[in-house]
Chimera marker file (.cmm) of the C-alpha trace (Angstrom):
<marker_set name="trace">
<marker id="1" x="166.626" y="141.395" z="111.337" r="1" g="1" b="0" radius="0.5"/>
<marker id="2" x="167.825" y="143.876" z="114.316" r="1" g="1" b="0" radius="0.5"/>
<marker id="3" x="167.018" y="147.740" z="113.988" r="1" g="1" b="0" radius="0.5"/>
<marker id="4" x="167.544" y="150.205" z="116.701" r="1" g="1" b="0" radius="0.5"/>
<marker id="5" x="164.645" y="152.425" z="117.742" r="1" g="1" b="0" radius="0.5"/>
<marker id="6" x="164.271" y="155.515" z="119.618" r="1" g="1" b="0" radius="0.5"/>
<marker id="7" x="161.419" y="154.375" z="122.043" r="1" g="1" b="0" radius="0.5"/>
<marker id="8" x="162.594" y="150.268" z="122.299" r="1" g="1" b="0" radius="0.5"/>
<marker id="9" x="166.218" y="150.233" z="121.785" r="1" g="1" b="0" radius="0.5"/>
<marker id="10" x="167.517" y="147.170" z="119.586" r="1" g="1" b="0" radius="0.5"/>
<marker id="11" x="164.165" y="144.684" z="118.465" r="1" g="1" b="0" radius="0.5"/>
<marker id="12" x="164.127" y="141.571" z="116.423" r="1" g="1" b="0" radius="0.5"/>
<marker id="13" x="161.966" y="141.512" z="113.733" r="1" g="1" b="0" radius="0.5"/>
<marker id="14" x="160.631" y="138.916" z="111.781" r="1" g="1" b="0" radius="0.5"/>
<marker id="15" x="160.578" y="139.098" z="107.924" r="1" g="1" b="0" radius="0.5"/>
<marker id="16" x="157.492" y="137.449" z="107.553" r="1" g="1" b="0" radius="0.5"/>
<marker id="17" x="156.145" y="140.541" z="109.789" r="1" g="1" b="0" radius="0.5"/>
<marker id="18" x="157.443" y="143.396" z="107.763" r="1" g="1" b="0" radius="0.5"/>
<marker id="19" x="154.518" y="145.177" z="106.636" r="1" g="1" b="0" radius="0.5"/>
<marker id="20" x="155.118" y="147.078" z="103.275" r="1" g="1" b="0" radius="0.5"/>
<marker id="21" x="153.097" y="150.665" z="102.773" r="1" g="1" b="0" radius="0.5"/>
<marker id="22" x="153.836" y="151.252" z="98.887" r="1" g="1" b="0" radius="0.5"/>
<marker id="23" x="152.685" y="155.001" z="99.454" r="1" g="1" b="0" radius="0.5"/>
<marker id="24" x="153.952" y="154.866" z="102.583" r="1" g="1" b="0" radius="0.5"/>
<marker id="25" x="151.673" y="157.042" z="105.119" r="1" g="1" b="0" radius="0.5"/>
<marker id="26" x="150.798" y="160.691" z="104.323" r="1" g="1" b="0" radius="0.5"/>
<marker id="27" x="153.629" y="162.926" z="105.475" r="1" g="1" b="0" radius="0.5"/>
<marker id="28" x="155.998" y="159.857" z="105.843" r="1" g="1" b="0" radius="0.5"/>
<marker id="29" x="155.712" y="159.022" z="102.400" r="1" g="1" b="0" radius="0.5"/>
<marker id="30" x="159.831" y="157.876" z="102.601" r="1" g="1" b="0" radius="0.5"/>
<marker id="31" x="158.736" y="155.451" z="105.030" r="1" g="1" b="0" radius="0.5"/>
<marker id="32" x="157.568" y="152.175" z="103.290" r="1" g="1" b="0" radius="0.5"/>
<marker id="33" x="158.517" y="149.441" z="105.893" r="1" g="1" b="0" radius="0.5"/>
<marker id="34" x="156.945" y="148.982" z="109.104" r="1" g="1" b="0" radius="0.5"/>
<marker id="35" x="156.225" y="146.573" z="111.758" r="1" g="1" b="0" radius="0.5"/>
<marker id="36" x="153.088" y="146.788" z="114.541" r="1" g="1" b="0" radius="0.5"/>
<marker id="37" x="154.524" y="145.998" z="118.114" r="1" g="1" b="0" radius="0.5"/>
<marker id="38" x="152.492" y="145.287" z="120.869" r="1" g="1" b="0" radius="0.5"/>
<marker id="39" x="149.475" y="144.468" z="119.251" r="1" g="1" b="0" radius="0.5"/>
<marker id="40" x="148.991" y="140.141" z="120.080" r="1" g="1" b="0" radius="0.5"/>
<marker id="41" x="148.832" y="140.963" z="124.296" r="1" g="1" b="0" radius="0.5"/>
<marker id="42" x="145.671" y="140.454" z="125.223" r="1" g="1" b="0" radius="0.5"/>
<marker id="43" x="143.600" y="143.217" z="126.539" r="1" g="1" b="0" radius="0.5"/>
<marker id="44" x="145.693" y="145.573" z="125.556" r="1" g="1" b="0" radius="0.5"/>
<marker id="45" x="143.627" y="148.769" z="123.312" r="1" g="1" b="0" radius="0.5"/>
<marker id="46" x="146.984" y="150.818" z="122.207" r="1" g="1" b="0" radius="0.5"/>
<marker id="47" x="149.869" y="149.404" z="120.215" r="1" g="1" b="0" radius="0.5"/>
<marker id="48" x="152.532" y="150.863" z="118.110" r="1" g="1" b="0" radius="0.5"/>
<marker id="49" x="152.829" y="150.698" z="114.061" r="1" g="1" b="0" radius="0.5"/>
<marker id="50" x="157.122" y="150.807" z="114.354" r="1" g="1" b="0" radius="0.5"/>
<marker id="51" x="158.901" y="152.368" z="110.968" r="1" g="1" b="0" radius="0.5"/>
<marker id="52" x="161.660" y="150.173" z="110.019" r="1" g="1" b="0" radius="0.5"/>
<marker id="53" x="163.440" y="152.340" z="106.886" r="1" g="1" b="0" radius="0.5"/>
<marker id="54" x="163.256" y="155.138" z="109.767" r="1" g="1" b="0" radius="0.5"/>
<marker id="55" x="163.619" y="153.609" z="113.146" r="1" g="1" b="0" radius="0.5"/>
<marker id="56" x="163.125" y="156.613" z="114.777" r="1" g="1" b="0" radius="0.5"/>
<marker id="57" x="159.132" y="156.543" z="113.680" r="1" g="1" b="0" radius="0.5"/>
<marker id="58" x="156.606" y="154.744" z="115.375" r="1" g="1" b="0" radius="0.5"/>
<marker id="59" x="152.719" y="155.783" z="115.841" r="1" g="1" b="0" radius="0.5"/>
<marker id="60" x="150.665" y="154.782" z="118.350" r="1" g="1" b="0" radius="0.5"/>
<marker id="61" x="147.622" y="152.731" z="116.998" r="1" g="1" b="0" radius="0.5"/>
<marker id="62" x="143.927" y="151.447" z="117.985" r="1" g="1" b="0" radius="0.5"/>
<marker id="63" x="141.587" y="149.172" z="116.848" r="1" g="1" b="0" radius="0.5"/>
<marker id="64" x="139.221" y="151.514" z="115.454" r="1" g="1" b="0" radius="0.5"/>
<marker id="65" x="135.828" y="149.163" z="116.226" r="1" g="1" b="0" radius="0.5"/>
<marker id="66" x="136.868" y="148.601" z="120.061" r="1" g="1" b="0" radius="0.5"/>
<marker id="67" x="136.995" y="152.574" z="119.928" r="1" g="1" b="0" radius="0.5"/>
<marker id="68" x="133.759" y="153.522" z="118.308" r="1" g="1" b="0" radius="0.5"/>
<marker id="69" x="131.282" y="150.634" z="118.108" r="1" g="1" b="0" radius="0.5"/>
<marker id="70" x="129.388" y="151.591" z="115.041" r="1" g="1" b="0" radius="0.5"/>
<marker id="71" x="132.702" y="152.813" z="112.936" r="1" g="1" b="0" radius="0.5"/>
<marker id="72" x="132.543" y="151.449" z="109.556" r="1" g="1" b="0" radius="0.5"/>
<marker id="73" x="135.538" y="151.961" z="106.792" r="1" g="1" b="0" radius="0.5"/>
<marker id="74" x="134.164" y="153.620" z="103.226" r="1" g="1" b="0" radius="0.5"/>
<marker id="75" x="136.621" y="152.251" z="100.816" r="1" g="1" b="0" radius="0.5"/>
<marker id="76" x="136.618" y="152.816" z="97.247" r="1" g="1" b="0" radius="0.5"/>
<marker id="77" x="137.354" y="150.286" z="94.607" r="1" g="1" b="0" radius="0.5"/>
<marker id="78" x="140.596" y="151.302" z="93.268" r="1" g="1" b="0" radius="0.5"/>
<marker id="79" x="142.008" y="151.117" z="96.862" r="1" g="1" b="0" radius="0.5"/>
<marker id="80" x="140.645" y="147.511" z="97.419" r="1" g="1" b="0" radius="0.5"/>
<marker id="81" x="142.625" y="146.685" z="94.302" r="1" g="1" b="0" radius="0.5"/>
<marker id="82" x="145.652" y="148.531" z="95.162" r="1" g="1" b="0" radius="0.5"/>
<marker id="83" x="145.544" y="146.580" z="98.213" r="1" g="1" b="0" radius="0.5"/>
<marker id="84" x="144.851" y="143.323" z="96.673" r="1" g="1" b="0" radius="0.5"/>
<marker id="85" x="142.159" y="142.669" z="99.004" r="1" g="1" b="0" radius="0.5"/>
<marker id="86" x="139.786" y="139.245" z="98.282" r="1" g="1" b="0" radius="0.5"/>
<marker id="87" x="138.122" y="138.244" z="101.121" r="1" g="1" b="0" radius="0.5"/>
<marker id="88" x="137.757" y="141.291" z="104.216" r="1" g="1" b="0" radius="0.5"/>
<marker id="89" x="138.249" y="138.754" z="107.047" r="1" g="1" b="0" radius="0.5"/>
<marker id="90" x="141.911" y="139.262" z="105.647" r="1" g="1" b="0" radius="0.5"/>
<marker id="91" x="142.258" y="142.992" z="106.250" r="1" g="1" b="0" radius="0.5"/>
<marker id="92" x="143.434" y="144.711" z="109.514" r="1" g="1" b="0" radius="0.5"/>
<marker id="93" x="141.598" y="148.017" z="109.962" r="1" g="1" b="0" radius="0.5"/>
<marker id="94" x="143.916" y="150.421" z="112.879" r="1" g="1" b="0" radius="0.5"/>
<marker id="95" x="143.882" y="153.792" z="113.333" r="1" g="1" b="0" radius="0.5"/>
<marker id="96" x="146.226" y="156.793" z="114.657" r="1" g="1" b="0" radius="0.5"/>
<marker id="97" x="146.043" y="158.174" z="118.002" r="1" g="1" b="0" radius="0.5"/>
<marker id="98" x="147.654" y="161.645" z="118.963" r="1" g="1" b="0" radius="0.5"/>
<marker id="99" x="148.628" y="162.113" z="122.603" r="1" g="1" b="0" radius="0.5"/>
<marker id="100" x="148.998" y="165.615" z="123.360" r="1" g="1" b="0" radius="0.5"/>
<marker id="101" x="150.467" y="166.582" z="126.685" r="1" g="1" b="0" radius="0.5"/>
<marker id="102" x="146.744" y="166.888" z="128.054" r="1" g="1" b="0" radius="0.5"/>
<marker id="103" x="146.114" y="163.503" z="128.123" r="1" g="1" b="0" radius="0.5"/>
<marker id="104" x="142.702" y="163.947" z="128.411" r="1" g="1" b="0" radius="0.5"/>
<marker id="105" x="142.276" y="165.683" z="125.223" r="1" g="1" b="0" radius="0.5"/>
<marker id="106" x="143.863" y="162.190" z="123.393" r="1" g="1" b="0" radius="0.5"/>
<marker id="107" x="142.255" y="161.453" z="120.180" r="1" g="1" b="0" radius="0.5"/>
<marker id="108" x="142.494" y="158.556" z="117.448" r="1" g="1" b="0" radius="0.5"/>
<marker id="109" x="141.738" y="159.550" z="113.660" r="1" g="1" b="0" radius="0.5"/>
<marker id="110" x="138.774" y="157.657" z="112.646" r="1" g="1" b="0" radius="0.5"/>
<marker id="111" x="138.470" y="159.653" z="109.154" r="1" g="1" b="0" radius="0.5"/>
<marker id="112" x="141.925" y="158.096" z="107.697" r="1" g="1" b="0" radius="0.5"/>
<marker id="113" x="142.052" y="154.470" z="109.215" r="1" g="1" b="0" radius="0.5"/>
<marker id="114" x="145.540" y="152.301" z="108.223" r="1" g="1" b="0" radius="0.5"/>
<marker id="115" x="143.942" y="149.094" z="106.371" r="1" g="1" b="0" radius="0.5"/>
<marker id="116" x="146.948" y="146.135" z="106.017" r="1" g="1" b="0" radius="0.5"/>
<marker id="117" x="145.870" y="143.508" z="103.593" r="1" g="1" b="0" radius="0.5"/>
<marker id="118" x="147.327" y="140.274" z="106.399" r="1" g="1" b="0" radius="0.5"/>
<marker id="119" x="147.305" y="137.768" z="103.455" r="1" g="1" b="0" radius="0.5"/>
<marker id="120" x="150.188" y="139.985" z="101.720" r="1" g="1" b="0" radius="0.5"/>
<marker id="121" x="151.524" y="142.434" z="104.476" r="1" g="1" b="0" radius="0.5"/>
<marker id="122" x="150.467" y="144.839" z="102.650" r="1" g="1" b="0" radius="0.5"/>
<marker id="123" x="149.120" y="148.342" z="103.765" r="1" g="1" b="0" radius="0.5"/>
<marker id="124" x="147.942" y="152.300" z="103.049" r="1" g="1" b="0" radius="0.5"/>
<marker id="125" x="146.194" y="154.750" z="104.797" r="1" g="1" b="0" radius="0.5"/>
<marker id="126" x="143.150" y="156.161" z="103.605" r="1" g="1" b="0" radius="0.5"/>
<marker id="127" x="141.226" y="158.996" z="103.808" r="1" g="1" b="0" radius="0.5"/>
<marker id="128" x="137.207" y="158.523" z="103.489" r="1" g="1" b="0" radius="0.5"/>
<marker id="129" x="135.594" y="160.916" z="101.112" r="1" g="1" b="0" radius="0.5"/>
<marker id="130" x="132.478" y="161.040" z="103.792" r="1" g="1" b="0" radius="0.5"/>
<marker id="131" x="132.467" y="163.122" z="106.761" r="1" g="1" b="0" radius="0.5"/>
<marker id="132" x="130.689" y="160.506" z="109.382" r="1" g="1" b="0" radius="0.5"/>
<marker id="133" x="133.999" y="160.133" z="111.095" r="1" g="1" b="0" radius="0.5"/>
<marker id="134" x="136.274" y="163.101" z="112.471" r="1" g="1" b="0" radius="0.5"/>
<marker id="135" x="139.784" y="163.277" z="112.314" r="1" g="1" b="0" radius="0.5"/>
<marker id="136" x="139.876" y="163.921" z="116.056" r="1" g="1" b="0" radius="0.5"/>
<marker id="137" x="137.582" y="161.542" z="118.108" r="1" g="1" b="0" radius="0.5"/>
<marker id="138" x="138.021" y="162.410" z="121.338" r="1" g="1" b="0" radius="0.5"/>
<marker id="139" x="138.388" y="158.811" z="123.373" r="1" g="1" b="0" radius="0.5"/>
<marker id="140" x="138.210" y="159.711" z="126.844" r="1" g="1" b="0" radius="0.5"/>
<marker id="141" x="135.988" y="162.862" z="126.896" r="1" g="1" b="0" radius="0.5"/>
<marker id="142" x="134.053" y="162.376" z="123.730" r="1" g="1" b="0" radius="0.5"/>
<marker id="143" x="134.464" y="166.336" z="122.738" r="1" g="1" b="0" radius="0.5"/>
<link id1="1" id2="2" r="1" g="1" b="0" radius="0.2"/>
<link id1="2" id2="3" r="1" g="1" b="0" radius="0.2"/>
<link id1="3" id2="4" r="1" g="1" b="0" radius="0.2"/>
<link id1="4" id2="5" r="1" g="1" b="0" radius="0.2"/>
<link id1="5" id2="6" r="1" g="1" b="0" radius="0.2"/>
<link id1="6" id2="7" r="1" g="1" b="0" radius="0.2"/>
<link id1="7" id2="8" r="1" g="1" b="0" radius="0.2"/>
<link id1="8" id2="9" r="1" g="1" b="0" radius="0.2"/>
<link id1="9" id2="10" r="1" g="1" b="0" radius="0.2"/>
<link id1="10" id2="11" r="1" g="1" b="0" radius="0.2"/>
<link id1="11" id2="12" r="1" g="1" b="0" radius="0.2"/>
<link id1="12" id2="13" r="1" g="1" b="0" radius="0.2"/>
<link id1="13" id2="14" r="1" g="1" b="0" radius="0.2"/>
<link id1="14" id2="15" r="1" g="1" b="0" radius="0.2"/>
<link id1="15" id2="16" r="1" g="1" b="0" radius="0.2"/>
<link id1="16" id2="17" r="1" g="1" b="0" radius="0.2"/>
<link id1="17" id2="18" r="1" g="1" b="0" radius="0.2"/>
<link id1="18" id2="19" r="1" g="1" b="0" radius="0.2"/>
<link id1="19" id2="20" r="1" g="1" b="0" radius="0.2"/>
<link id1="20" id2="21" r="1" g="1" b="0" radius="0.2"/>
<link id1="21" id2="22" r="1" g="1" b="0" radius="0.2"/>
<link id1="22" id2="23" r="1" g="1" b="0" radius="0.2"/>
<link id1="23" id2="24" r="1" g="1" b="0" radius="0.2"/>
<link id1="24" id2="25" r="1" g="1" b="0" radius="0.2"/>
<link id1="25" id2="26" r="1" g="1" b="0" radius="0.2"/>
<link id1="26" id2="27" r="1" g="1" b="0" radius="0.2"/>
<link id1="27" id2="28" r="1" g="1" b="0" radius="0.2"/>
<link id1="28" id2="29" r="1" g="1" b="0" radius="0.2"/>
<link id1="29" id2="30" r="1" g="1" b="0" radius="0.2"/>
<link id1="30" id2="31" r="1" g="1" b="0" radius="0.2"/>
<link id1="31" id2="32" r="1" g="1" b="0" radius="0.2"/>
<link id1="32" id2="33" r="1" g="1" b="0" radius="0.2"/>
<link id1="33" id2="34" r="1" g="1" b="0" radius="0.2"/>
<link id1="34" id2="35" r="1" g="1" b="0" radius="0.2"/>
<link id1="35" id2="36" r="1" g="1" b="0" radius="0.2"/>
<link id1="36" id2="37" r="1" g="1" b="0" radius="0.2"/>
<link id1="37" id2="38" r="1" g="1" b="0" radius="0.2"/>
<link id1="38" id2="39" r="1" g="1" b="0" radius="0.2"/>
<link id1="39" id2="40" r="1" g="1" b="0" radius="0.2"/>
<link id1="40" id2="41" r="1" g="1" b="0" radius="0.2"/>
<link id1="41" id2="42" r="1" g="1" b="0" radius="0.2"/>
<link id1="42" id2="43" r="1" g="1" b="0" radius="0.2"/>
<link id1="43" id2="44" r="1" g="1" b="0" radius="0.2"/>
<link id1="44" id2="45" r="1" g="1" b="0" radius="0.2"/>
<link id1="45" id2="46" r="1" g="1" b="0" radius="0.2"/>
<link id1="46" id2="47" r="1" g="1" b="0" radius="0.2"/>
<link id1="47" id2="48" r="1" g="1" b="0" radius="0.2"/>
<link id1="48" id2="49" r="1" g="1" b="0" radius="0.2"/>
<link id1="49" id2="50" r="1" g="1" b="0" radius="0.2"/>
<link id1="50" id2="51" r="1" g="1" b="0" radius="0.2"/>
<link id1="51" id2="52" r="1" g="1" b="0" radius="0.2"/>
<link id1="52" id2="53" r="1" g="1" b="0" radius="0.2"/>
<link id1="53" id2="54" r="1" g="1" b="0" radius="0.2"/>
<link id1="54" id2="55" r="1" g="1" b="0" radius="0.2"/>
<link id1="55" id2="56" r="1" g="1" b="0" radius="0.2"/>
<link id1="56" id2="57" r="1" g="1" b="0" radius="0.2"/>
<link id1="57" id2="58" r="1" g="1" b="0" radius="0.2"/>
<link id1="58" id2="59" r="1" g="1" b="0" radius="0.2"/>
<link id1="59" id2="60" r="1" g="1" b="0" radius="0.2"/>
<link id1="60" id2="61" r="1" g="1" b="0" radius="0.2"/>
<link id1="61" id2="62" r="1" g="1" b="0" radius="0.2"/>
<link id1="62" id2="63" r="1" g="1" b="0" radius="0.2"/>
<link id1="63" id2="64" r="1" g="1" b="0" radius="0.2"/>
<link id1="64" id2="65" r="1" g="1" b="0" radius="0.2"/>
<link id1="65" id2="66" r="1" g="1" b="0" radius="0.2"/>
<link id1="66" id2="67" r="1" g="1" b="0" radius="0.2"/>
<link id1="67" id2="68" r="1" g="1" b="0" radius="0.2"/>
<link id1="68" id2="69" r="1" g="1" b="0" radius="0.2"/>
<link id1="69" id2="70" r="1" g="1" b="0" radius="0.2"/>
<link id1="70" id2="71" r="1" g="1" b="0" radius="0.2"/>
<link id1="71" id2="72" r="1" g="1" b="0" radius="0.2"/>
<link id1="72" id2="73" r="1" g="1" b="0" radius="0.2"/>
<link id1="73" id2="74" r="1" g="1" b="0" radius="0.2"/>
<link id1="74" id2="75" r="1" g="1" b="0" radius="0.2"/>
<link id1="75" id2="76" r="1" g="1" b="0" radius="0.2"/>
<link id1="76" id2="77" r="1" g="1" b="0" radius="0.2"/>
<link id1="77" id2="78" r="1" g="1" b="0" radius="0.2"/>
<link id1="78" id2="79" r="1" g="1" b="0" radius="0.2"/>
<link id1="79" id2="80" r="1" g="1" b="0" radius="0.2"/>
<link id1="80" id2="81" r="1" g="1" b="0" radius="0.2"/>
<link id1="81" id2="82" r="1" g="1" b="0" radius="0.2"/>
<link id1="82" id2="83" r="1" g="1" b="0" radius="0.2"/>
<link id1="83" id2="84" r="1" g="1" b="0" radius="0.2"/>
<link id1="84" id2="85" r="1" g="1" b="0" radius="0.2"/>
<link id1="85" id2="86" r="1" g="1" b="0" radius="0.2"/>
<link id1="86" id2="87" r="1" g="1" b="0" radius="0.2"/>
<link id1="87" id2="88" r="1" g="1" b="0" radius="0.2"/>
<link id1="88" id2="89" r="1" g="1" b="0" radius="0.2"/>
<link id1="89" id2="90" r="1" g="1" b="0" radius="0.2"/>
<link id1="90" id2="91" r="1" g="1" b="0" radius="0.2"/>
<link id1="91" id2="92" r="1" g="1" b="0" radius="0.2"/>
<link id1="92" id2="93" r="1" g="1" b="0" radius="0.2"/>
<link id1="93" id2="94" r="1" g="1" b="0" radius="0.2"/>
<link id1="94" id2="95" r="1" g="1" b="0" radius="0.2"/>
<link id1="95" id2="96" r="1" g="1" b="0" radius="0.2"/>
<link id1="96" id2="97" r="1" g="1" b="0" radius="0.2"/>
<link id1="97" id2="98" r="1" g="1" b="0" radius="0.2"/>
<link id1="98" id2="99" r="1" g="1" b="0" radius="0.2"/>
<link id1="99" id2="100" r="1" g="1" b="0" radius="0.2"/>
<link id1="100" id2="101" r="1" g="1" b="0" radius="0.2"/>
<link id1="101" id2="102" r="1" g="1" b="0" radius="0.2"/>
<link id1="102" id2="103" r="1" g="1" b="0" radius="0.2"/>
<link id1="103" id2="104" r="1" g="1" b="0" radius="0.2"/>
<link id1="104" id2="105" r="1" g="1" b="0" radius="0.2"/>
<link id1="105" id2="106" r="1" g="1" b="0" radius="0.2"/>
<link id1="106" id2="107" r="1" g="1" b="0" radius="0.2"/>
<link id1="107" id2="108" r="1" g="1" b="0" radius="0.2"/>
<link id1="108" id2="109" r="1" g="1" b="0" radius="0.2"/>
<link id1="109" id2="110" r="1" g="1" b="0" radius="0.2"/>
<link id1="110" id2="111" r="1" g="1" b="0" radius="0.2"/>
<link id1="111" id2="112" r="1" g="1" b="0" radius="0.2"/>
<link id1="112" id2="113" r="1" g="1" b="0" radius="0.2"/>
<link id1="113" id2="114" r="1" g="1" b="0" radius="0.2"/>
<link id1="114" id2="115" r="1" g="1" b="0" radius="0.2"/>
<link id1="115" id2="116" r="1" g="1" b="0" radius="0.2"/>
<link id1="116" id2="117" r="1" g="1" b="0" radius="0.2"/>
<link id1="117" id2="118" r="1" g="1" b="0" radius="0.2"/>
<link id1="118" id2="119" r="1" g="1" b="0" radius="0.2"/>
<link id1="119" id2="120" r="1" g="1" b="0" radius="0.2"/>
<link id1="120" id2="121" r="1" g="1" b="0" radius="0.2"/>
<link id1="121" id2="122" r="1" g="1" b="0" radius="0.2"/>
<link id1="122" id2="123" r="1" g="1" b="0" radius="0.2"/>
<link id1="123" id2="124" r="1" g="1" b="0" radius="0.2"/>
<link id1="124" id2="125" r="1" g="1" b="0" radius="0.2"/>
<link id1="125" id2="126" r="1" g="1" b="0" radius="0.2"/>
<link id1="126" id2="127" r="1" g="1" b="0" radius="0.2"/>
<link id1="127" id2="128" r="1" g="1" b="0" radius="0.2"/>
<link id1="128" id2="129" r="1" g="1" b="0" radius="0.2"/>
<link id1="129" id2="130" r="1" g="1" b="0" radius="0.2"/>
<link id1="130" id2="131" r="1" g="1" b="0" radius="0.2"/>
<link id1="131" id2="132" r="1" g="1" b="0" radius="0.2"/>
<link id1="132" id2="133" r="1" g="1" b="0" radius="0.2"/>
<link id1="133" id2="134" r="1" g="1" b="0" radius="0.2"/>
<link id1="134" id2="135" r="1" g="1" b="0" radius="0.2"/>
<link id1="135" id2="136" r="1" g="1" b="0" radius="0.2"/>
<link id1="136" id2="137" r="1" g="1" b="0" radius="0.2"/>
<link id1="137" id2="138" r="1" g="1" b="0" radius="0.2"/>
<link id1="138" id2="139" r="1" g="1" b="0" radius="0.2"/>
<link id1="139" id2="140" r="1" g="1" b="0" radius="0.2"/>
<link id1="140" id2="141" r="1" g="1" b="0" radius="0.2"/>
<link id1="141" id2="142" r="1" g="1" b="0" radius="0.2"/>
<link id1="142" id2="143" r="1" g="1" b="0" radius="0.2"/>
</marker_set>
């Protein structure tokens, strides 16, 4: 399948990559369908989480553990099961970055990482009931 995006233009996108967000993401709930671009070159820490029902979305994302060494995710049961998750070698843990205009003052939300079940495509955001992890971690100047 082709969509047109603001940031890439026209992509391809594979089916069998079409990850499906059933809640879709807090304050995009309309948004179910997305795709994560970017993320198999190597070396790489940033790559985009691309809205397909709404082309014109696409987040910038982070591997939450390359970020923060000791991060951890706090998930509660009913959200393992809503996810359908078996086995956690099968789960995809990112995370949202905001980059203001100060790009020194870019952050990634550790508090509500994205977890994407890989063995169904299937994904949510959630929000951990501790308070270990801010919102805004500040990557480059550790505020």
């Amino acid at each position: 399948m082709q969509i047109q995006t603001r940031l890439f233009g026209t992509i391809e996108i594979d089916d069998n990559e079409t990850l499906y967000f059933p809640s879709g993401i807090p304050g995009f709930e309309n948004v179910k369908k997305f795709v994560l671009l970017g993320r198999q070159e190597a070396g790489v820490p940033f790559f985009w989480l691309q809205g397909i029902d709404d082309p014109d979305l696409a987040f910038v994302v982070t591997d939450p553990f390359y970020i923060h060494p000791d991060y951890f995710v706090d998930v509660d049961d009913e959200e393992i099961t809503e996810l359908d998750i078996k086995d956690t070698e099968h789960v995809l843990t990112i995370s949202i970055v905001t980059i203001p205009d100060k790009i020194e003052n870019m952050s990634v939300n550790l508090r509500a990482p994205i977890l994407i079940n890989t063995r169904n495509n299937t994904g949510k955001q959630i929000v951990m009931k501790n308070d270990t992890f801010p919102i805004k971690y500040y990557i480059m100047n550790k505020k």
